[in-house]
C-alpha positions as CSV (number, residue, x, y, z in Angstrom):
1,X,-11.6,-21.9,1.0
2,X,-14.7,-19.7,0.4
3,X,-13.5,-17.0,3.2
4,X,-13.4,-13.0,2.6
5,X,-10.5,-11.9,4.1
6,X,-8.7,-7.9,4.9
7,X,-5.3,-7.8,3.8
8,X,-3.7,-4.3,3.2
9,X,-2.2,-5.6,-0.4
10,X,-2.4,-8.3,-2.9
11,X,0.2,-8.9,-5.7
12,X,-2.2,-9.1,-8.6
13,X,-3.5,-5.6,-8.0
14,X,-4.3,-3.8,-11.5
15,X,-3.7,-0.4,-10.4
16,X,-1.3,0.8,-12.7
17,X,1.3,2.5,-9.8
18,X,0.7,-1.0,-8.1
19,X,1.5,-2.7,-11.0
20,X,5.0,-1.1,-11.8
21,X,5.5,-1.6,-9.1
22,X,4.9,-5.2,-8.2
23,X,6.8,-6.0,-11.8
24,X,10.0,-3.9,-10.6
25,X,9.5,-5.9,-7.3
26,X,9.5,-9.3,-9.1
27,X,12.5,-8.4,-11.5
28,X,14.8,-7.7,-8.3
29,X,14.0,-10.0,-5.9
30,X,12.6,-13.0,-7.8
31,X,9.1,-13.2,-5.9
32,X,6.4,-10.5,-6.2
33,X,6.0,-8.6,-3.2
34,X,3.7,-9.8,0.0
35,X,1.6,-6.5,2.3
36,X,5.0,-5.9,4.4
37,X,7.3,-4.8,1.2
38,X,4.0,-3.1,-0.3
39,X,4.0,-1.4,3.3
40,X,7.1,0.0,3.7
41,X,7.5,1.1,0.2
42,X,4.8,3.2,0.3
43,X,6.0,4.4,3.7
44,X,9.3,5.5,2.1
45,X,7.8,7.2,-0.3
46,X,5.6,9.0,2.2
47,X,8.9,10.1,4.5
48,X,10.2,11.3,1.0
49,X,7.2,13.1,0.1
50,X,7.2,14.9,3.9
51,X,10.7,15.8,3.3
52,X,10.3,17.4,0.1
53,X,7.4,19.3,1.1
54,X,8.5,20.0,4.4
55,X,11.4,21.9,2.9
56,X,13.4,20.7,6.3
57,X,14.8,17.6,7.8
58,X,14.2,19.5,11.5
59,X,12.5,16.6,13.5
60,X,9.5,19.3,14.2
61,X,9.0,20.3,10.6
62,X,9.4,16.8,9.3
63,X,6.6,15.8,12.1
64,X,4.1,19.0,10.6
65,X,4.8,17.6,7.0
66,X,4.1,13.8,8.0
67,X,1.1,14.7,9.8
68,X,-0.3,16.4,7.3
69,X,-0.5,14.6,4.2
70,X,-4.0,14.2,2.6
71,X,-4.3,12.0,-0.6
72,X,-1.6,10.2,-0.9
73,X,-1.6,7.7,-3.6
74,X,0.2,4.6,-2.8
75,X,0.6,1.4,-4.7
76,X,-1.6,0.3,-1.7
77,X,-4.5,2.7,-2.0
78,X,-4.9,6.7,-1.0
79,X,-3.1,7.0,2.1
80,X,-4.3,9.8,5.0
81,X,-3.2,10.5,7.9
82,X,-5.9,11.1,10.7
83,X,-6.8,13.5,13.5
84,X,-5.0,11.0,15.7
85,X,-2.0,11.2,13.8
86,X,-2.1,7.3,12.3
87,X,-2.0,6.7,8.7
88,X,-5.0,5.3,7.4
89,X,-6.3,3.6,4.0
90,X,-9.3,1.5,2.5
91,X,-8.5,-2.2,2.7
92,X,-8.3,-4.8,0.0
93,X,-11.2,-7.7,0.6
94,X,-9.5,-11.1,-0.6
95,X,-11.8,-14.4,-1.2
96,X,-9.4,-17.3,-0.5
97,X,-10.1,-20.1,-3.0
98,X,-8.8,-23.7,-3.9
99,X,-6.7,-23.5,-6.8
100,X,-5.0,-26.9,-7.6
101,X,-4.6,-28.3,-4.5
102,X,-3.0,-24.6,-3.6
103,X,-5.1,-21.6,-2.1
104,X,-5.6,-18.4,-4.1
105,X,-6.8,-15.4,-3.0
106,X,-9.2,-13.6,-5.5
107,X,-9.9,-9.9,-5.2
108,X,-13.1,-9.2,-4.5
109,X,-13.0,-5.0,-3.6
110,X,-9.3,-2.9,-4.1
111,X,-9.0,0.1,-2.4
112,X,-8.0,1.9,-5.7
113,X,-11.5,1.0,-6.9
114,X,-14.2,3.9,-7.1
């Protein structure tokens, strides 16, 4: 216990769009969601995003609309895509501490912070 840690989410995020989320999460599956269901929700919405702004489903225009998006605002933090075409985002620093026998993990910096 003690340790800072990188995860790319943390279920007791404050963020508003994090929040409704995590709470619509929790009501449908029973659990609140870990990094991976974070992850690929805000990779859907992404795809969607492309695909409305696109204005195609073509595989090339699709590819143009993916690669650019600038500011997107996931419920894991402002998502960019970079020069070498990967997504990329500010990470959430976690401080892992003993909790009743149990480890919690505190946040100590979320990438919706200013």
């Amino acid at each position: 216990a003690g340790s800072i840690i990188y995860s790319g989410f943390s279920p007791d995020d404050t963020d508003p769009a994090a929040k409704e989320f995590i709470s619509s999460y929790t009501r449908r599956y029973g659990h609140a969601p870990d990094e991976f269901s974070a992850d690929g929700y805000d990779t859907f919405m992404m795809l969607a995003s492309a695909l409305k702004n696109g204005g195609s489903t073509r595989p090339d225009t699709l590819k143009e609309a993916i690669i650019g998006i600038k500011g997107f605002k996931g419920v894991t933090g402002t998502i960019e895509m970079g020069p070498g075409k990967e997504a990329a985002r500010p990470a959430y620093l976690l401080k892992a501490v003993r909790n009743g026998g149990k480890t919690a993990f505190l946040i100590v910096k979320s990438p919706h912070e200013k």
